[in-house]
N, C-alpha and C positions, 0 to 999 in steps of 0.2 A: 827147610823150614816151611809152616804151611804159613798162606800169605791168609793173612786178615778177612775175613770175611763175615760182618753184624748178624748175617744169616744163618752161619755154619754152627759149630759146636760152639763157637766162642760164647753166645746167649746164654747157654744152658749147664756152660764150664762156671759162667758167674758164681752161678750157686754155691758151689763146693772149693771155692775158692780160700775159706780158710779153713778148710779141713781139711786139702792138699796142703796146706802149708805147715798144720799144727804137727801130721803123720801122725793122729794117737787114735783116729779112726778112719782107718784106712779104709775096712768095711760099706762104709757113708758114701764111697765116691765110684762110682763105675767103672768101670776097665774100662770102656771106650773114651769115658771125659780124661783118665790116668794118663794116656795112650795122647789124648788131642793135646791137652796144657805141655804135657813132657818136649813136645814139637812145633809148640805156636810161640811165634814170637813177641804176641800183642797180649797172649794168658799169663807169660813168664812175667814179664813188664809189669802188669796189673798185680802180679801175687806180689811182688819184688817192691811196691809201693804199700801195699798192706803190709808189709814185712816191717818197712818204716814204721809205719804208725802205727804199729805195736810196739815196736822198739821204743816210741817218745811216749806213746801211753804208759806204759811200766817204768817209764824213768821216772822215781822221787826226786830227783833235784831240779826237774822242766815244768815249771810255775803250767805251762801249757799244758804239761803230762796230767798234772793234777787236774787238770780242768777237763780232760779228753778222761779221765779216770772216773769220774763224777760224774759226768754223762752219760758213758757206757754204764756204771751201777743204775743209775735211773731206767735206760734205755731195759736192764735187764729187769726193772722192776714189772716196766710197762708189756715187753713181752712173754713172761709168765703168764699172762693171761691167752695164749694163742690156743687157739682151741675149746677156749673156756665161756662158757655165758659172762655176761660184762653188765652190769648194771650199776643204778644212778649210784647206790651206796657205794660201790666199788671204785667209780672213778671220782668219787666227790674227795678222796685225799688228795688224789692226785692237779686236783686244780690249779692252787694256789704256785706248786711246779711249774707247769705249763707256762707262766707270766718270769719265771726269773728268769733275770739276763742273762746268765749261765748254763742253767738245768731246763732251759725252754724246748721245749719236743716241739718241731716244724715238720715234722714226717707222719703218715702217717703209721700208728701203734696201735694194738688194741685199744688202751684209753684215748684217742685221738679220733681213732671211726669211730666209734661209740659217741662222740661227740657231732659228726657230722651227723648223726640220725635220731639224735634225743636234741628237742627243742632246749628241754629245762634245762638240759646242761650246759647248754649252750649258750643260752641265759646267766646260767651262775656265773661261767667264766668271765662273760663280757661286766657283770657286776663287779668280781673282784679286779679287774681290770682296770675300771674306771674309778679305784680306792688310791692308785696308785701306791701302793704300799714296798717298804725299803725290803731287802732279801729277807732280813732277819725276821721281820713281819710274817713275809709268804711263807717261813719255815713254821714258825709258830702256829699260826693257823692253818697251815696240813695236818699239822700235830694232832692240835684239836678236833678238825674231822675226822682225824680216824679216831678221837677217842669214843667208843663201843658204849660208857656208861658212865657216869657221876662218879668221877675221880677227885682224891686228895685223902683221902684216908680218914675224912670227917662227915659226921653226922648233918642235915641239913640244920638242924638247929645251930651247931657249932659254926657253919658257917654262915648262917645269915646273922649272925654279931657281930662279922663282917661288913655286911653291908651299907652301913653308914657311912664306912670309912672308904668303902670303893665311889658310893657317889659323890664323895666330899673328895675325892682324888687322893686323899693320905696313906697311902700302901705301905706308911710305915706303922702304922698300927693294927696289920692285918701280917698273915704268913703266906708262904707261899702255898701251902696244901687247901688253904682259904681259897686262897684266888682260883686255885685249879677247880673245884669244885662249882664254887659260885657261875663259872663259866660252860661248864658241861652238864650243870643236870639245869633241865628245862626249866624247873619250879622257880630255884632260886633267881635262877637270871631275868626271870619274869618279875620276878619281887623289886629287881632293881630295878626295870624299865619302869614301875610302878613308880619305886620311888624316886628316882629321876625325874621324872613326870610330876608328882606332886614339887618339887624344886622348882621347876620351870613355871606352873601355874602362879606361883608363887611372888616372883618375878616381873620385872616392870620391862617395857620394850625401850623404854627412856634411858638406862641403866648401860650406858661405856663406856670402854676407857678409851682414852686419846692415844695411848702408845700401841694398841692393838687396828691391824685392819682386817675385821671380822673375814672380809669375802677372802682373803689369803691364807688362812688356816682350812689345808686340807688333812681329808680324812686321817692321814699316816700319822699327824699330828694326835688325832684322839684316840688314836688305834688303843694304844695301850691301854688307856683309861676304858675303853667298851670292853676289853679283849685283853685282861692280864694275866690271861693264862702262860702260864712259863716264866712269870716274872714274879724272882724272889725278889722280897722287900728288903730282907736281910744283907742284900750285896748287889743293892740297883744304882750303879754307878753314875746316872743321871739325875739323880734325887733331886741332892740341890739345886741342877738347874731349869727344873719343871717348876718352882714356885712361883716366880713372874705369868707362866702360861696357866699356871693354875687359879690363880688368884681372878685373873682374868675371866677364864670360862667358868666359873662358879658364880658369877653373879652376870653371865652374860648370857640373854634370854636366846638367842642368833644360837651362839655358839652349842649350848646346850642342844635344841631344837637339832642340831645338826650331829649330836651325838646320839640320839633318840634314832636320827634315820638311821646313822653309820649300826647300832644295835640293831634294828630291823633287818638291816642288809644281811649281817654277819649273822646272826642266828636262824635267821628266816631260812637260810641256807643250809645250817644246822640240822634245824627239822623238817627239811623239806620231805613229801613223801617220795616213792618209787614214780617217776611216771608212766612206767609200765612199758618201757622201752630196753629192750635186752639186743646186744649182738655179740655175735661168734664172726671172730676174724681167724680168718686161716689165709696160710701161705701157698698160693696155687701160679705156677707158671704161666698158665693159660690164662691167666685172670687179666695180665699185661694186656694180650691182643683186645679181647674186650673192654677192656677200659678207654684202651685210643680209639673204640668207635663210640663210644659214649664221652665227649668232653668234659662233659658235665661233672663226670664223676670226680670226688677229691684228690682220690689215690692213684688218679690216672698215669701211668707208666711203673706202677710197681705191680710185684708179683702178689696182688692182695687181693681177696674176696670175702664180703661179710655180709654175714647173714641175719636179716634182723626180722625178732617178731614181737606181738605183746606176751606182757610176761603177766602171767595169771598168780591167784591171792596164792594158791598152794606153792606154784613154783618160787616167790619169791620168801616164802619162809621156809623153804629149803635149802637155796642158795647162803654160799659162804665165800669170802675174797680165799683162794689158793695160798696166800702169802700172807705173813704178818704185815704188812706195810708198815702203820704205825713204827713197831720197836726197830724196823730196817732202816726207816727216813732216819730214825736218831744214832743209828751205829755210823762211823767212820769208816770210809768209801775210799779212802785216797788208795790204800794197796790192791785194790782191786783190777784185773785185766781180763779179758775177754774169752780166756780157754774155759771158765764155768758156764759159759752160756751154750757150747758144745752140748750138753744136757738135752735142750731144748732142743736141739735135732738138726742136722746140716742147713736143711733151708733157711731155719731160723736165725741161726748164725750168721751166713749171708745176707740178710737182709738186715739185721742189726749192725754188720759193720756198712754194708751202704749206708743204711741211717744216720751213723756216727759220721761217717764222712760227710753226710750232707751238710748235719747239724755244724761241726766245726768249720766251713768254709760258707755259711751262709752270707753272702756279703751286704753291708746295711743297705736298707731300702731311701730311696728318695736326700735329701737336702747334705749336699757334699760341703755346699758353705756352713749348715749347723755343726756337721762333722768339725771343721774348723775351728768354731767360737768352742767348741766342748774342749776341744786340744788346746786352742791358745787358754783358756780358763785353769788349764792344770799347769801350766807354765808361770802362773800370775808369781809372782813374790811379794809385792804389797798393795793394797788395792783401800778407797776409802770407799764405800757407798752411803749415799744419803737416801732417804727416801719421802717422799712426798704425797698428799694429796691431792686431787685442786681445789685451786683458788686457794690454796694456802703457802704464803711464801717461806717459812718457818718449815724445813725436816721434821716429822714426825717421830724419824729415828737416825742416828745418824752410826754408821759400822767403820771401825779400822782394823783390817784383817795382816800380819804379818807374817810368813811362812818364814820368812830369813832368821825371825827376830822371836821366831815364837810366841806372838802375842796375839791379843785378841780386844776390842774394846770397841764398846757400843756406847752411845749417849741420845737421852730422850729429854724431857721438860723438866723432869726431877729430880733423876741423876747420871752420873760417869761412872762403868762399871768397868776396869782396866784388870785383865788376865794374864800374869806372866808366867810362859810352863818354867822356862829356865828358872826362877829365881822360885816358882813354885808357890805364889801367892795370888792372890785378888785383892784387889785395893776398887772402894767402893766410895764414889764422891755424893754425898748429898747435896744438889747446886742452892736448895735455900738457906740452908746454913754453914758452907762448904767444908762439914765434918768429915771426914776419911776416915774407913773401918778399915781394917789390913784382918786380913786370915789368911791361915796357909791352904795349900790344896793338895786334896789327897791325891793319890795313885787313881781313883775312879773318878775325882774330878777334873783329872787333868787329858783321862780317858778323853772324856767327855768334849770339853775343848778342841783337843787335836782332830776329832769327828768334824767340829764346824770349821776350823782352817782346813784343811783338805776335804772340806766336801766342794759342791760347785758353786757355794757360796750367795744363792739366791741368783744366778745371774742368770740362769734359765728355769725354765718351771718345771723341767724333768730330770731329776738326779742323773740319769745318766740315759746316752742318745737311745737306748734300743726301747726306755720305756715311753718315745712317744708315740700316742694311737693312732691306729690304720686310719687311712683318708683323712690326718692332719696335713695341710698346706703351707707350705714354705713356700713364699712369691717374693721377687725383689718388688717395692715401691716405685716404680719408674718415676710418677709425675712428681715427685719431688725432689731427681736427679740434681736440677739447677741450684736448691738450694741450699745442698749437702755435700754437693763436688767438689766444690772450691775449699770445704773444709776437713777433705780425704774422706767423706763418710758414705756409706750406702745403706741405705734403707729396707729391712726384709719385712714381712709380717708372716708371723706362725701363728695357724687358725687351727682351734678342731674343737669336735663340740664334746662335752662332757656332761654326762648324765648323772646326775645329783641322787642320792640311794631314795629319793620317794620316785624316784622313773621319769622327773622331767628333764628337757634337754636345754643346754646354757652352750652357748657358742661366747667360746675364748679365744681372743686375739694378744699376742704378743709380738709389740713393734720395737725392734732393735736397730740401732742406729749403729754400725758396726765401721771401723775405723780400715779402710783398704790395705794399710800397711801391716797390722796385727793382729787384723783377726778378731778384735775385741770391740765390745760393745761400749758405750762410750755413754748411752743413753737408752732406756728401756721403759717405754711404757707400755702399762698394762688395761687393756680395758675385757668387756662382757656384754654380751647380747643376750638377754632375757625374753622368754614366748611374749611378751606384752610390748617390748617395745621396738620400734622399726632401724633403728641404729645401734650399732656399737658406741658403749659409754665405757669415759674414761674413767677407769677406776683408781689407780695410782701412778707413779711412776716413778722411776731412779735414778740416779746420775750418779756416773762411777766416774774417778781418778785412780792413775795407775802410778804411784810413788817409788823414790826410792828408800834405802834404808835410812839417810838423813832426813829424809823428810815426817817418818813413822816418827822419829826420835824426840824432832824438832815439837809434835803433833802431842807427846809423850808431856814434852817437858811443861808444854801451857798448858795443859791439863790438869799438873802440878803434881805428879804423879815421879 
């Protein structure tokens, strides 16, 4: 056997490493690399572990398979462009990708260098980024950018009869070919920012409600309402329970104001132009050694080199995306493995399953104890949170969540709103006249429900760990060890700063009081650092109880419920 050597053929065997393994182009691979792997003990070992993860990629019953399956389809969207001119329209679908916790591309790809060398785009990313928006969101709004032209099968008259009812939030008086339209041709969705805007003038700064705390409703929140494209009215399983948040931001001058930016952000994007920045990535071996004398470079230790120049007016109305993207993002990905990417040519291949291998083993970055509170949070079974201002001793809102018991039940100044999925009702207390509605709940609203018991239930500000942003800070509170010891608790603060869609920057702090034995936060206050002032203010805070099933019941019964 030949012994191992980083120097020898084994570098350059890399390459061709799944096209020794597939045997369906033999052609592809050299006689002398055929000749080196057939004999190396460290070549055999490396195809023999790609061989696995083939093997788990193409398994439909490996929740993981699916995930490695879905990747690789994206990975093959993104390297379809090798070779190709790459410009802003072309990677502007692929954005909203980039940020999911699943389909997130950490290598670099053609749409990834193309990013390291176009400012704008670079820009748009960190914009949609700072939206913080759910998968299903990033799905929809890839959609949208790649729609090419004014969709929905209607006329713009037809659809700005529309338009009253998208700024009034009511999507059940509108359809779905309405909303798609209203959202991708420029005229109409300008009409709405219009009339948006005439609402808000409108509008008194005096005007809130007490069950609302404006500074907590982020973007993902208004997403929908800026941005309803993809959303039938006809079968929006959420309906009914957008009426409280609705009722709210339509007479709320703040909240409006902040859907006016989130519109700006999201379409501004829409029709941004070319900035005139084009690159051609190709796969070159040699490009390795010169990358490790330039640090600097992104793609430092892969076989990449890209070529970038300005792109003039002629070239870019020549240019066309290779691939349909659009109708691709929307076809089902799950059957899909890695022998069609063979197409694309040996080297190609090798470097898209390095990629994939990267991508699935990236390990999280920074705060091992947030890791923890995210894990103990998915364990909870029943949990009560109340939540607070200052100086106000009265809960603003008070939540009892039960995963055991299936329930759900929030209480504010007005009323008790109590959600049973087993028994498949809502029972609704008026506390001034302690009247009780009962209705059943349908199959979408019980959807709906189950979403808020199994999400992370407000107790962190990032649905899930991978979406917190770079250079946020996780620090334990030493100086107030003594007064939180003796009651098993330790003190963290997570800092990072968020930039609000008109470009200013808000430094967020979230202080958790976290319990040494479970992992769980016990106490969470929230405060914000604004350009104008010299400290962090507090802005709310919560305090959770961890029950058990008698206790949900006991909780149940004095409710009256």
């Amino acid at each position: 056997m030949i012994a191992h050597n980083h120097k020898s053929l084994c570098r350059e065997a890399e390459l061709y490493y799944y096209d020794f393994l597939c045997n369906e182009s033999g052609g592809f691979v050299p006689e002398s690399i055929v000749s080196h792997i057939e004999q190396c003990q460290y070549c055999l070992e490396q195809i023999n572990q790609l061989e696995a993860e083939l093997s788990q990629t193409d398994s439909p019953e490996s929740e993981q398979g699916r995930v490695n399956s879905t990747v690789t389809t994206m990975l093959k969207l993104h390297f379809a462009y090798i070779g190709k001119p790459v410009t802003c329209n072309i990677v502007k679908p692929f954005l909203p990708t980039l940020l999911d916790q699943v389909l997130g591309i950490h290598i670099p790809t053609p749409i990834v260098t193309h990013l390291c060398d176009c400012q704008q785009c670079s820009e748009d990313l960190d914009t949609i980024q700072r939206l913080n928006l759910s998968r299903k969101q990033l799905c929809r709004l890839s959609q949208l950018f790649a729609e090419k032209s004014a969709g929905g099968g209607v006329s713009c008259m037809e659809a700005q009869n529309a338009i009253p009812s998208v700024v009034s939030m009511v999507f059940s008086e509108t359809d779905l070919k309405a909303l798609k339209h209203l959202c991708t041709c420029p005229v109409c969705r300008t009409l709405i920012y219009e009339e948006r805007q005439k609402l808000c003038d409108s509008l008194s700064e005096d005007i809130q409600s007490s069950e609302f705390l404006c500074e907590s409703v982020s973007a993902s929140d208004f997403f929908d309402y800026v941005v309803p494209y993809g959303i039938n009215p006809a079968d929006d399983q959420y309906a009914k329970f957008r009426e409280s948040f609705t009722s709210h931001v339509i007479n709320c001058l703040k909240c409006l104001a902040k859907m006016q930016e989130l519109h700006k952000a999201i379409y501004g994007i829409c029709e941004r132009a070319e900035s005139g920045i084009i690159t051609i990535y190709h796969v070159d071996e040699s490009a390795k050694a010169q990358a490790l004398k330039q640090p600097d470079v992104p793609y430092i230790g892969f076989p990449v080199r890209v070529g970038v120049s300005g792109l003039k007016d002629a070239e870019a109305e020549s240019l066309s995306p290779t691939i349909g993207f659009g109708a691709a993002l929307k076809q089902k990905v799950l059957g899909t493995n890695l022998k069609p990417l063979l197409k694309t040519g040996a080297v190609a291949a090798a470097v898209i399953f390095i990629a994939a291998a990267l991508l699935l083993n990236i390990p999280t970055a920074k705060a091992v104890t947030l890791e923890r509170i995210y894990e103990a949070i998915e364990k909870i079974k029943n949990v009560y949170i109340s939540s607070f201002v200052p100086d106000k001793t009265e809960p603003t809102q008070e939540k009892w969540v039960s995963r055991t018991l299936n329930s759900y039940m929030t209480k504010t100044a007005e009323r008790c709103v109590f959600y049973d999925i087993t028994d498949k009702t809502v029972r609704i207390k008026h506390l001034d006249t302690d009247v009780v509605d009962i209705a059943r709940l349908t199959a979408e609203d019980i959807a709906g429900i189950e979403n808020k018991i199994i999400g992370s239930l407000g107790l962190v500000p990032f649905y899930d760990i991978s979406n917190i942003p770079q250079g946020a800070d996780w620090n334990r509170v030493t100086d107030q060890d003594s007064e939180f010891a003796a009651k098993g608790l330790e003190v963290y603060d997570l800092a990072w700063t968020e930039t609000t869609y008109g470009g200013s920057a808000v430094l967020k702090k979230w202080r958790f009081f976290v319990s040494i034995k479970t992992n769980l936060p016990q106490k969470i206050e929230i405060y914000q650092l604004l350009p104008a002032e010299a400290e962090y203010v507090l802005m709310s805070f919560v305090t959770v109880e961890y029950l058990d099933d008698t206790k949900i019941l006991s909780v149940i019964k004095e409710a009256s419920f």
